[in-house]
N, C-alpha and C positions, 0 to 999 in steps of 0.2 A: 580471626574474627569474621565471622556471617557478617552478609551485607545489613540484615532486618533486626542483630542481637540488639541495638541501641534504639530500635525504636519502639516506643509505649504503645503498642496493639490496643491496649484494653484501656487507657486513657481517656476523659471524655474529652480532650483537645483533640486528641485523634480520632477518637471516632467522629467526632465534628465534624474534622477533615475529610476523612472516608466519605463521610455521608455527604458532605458536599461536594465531593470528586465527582463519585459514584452517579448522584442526579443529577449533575449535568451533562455527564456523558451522555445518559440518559436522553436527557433533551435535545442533546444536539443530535444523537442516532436518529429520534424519531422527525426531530425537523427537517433532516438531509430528508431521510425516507416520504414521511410526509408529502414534502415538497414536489413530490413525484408524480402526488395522486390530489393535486389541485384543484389539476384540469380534469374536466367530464368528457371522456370520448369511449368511443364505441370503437377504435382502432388499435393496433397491436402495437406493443413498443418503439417496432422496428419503422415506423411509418413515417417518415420525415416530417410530416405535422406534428406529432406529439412527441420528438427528438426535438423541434426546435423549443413545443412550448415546456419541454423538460430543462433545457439547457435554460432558460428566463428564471425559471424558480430554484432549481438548483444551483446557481451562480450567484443570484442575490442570498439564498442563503449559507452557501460559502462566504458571500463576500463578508454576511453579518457574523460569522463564527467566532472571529476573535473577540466580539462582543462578551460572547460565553467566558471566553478563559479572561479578559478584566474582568466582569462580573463577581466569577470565583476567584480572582484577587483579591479583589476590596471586600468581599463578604468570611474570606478566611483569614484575611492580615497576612498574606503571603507578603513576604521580602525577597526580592531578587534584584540581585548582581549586576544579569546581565540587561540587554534594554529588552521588552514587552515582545520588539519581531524577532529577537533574535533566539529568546526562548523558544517560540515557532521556528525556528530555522531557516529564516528568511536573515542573510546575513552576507557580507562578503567575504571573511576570513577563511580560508582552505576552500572557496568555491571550486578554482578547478580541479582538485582532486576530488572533491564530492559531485562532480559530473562524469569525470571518466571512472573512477575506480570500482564505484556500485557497480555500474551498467557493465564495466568488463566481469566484473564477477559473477556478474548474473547472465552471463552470456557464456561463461566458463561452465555456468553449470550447466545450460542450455545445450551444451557441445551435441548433444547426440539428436538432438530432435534439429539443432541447425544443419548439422551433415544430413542427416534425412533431408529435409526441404531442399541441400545444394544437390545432391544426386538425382532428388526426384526433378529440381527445376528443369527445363527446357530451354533455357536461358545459357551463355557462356559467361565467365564471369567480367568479360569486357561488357555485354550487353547489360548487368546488373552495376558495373559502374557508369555507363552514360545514362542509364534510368535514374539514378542517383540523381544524379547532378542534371536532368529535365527539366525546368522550371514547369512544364506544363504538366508533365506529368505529375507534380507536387500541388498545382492547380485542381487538378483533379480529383487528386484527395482531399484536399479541401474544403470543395464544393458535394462533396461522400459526406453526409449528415453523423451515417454510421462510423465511418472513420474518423469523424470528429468525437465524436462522442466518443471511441471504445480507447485513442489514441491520441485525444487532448482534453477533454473538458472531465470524463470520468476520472482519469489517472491525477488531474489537478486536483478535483475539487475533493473526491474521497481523500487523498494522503493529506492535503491539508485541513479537512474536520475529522477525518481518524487516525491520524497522526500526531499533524503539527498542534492540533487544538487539544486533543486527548491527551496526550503522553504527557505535556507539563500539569498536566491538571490531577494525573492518577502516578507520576513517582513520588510526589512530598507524603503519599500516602502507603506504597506500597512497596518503594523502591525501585530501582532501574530492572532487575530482574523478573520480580516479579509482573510490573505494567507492560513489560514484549509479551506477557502473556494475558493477558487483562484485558489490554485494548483489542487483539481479535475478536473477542467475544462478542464484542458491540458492532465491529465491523463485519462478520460473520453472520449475524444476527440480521444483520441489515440489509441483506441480500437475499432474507428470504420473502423479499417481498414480491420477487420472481413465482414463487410457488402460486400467488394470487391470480398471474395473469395467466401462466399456465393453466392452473383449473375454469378460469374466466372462457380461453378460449377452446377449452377441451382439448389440449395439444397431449394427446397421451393418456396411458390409464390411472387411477389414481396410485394405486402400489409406484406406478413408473416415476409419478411427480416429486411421491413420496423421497424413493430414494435418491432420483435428483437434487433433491433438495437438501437430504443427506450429506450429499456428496460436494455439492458446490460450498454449504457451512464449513465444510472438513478442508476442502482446498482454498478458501477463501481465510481463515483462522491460520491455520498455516504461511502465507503470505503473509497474510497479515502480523503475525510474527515477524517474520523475516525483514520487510520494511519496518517495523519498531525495532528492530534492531538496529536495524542501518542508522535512523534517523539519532536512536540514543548513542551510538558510538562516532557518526561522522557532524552530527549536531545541525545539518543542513536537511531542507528539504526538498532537493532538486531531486537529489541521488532517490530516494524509491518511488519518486514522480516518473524518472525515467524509469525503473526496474519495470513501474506496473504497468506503464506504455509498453515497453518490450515486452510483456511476458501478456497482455489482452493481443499482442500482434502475432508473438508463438504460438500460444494458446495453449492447452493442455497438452504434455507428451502423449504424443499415440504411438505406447509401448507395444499394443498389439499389434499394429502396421507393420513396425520397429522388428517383430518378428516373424514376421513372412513376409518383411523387405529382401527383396534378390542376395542386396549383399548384408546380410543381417549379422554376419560376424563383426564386421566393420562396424555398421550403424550401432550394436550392442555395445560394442567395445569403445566407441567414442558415448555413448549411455555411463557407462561404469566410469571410465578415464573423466567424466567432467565431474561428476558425485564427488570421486578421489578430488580434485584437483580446486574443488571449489572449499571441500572440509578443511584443504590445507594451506587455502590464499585468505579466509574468511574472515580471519582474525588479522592476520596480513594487510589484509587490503583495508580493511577498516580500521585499521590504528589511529587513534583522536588524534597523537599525534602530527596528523597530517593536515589534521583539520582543526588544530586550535585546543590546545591541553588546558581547562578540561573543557569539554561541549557543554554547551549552557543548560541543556536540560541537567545536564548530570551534575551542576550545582544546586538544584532542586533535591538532592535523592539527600534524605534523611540520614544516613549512612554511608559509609565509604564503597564503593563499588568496585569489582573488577572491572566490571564491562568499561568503566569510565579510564582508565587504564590502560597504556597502553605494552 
């Protein structure tokens, strides 16, 4: 049996449902985004003024989001099991493995763009562990507006409105399989709000924005997948908090680097070796149960799922 055979697509209780997923997701896309463009300024994203008055508006509407998913409780007659946070996956049950096991897996895949960074570093790997463990140096970043934002407050506040608030609101409608693909869309979507400032400040030609923007939809959708995934199989929300912190701190493979790096066999080979190595932990590493048979959202899903399965 398909996960979607048993559910009534063309029902009007279902399409009820749909349509009330559907517009709130909606809503809350556009109130994250929104929230962005509050404030009136004349200054570029990156400017520690308008990093702080972004983090005031987009924190209170993080904070108000689970507003959204009660809301589309009580207006759909949704029943659930488990309690309201833990549907978001705010929860203690398998916490510690949904802190280490993501982030190792997502570092697993990582392998070749991390050996790059350790070859290219300048650093010996005793000097990258006393930097570790620096308090001052931790300070530091800290008081890095940018590194708060790209490495604490973006990676909070997006997984938990296109995540933890989305995903239970868009399985009772579409199932677990189909919503890891759903929710990019809106997360995706929401990122091109970047194309604005771009053309705002002339940074580029227009073709170039264009396809930037192309590009970052395509890589952001993607992700964005990948943490709905994690979130529906390990049912906590820490695990792709931490994936999206490490992977704004890696940032995009630079495969072209990667190939007219000195030792580029190496570098390629630990490229390939983490692709392999991650296709065959992924389902491993995210076993529910490790984290609590079944994960709460996946008591939502209309039908029986694999994914919820371990």
């Amino acid at each position: 049996m398909t996960e979607d055979e048993d559910l009534p697509q063309h029902s009007p209780e279902q399409q009820h449902l749909c349509a009330a997923s559907i517009l709130c997701c909606l809503l809350l896309a556009c109130a994250y985004v929104g929230s962005l463009y509050v404030w009136r300024s004349h200054l570029p994203r990156d400017h520690p003024t308008v990093i702080k008055r972004r983090f005031t508006s987009v924190l209170i509407v993080s904070g108000l989001s689970p507003l959204f998913v009660w809301t589309w409780r009580e207006f759909t007659g949704i029943t659930t099991g488990p309690s309201f946070f833990a549907l978001m996956g705010i929860r203690f049950e398998g916490l510690i493995p949904a802190v280490v096991l993501p982030l190792l897996l997502t570092m697993v895949l990582f392998l070749g763009p991390l050996m790059q960074l350790a070859m290219d570093c300048p650093w010996t790997f005793m000097d990258g562990i006393r930097v570790a463990f620096d308090p001052w140096f931790w300070a530091l970043c800290v008081s890095d507006m940018r590194w708060l934002r790209n490495q604490v407050v973006a990676p909070l506040t997006e997984e938990l409105v296109f995540r933890a608030c989305m995903l239970p609101m868009l399985v009772p409608c579409t199932g677990t399989s189909n919503a890891i693909f759903t929710v990019p869309l809106f997360f995706g979507v929401a990122h091109f709000h970047h194309v604005i400032e771009l053309l705002r400040f002339r940074q580029g030609t227009l073709s170039g924005i264009f396809l930037s923007a192309v590009f970052q939809f395509s890589y952001t959708a993607v992700f964005g997948a990948y943490t709905a995934f994690i979130f529906i199989r390990t049912g906590h929300l820490v695990g792709p908090v931490l994936c999206h912190s490490f992977c704004n701190f890696v940032g995009f493979p630079a495969v072209s680097a990667a190939v007219d790096h000195p030792h580029r066999f190496s570098v390629l080979t630990c490229y390939l070796l983490g692709v392999l190595l991650f296709l065959f932990l992924l389902f491993p590493f995210t076993d529910p149960t490790y984290y609590g048979l079944p994960t709460p959202v996946c008591t939502l899903s209309p039908a029986p799922s694999s994914l919820c399965l371990s």
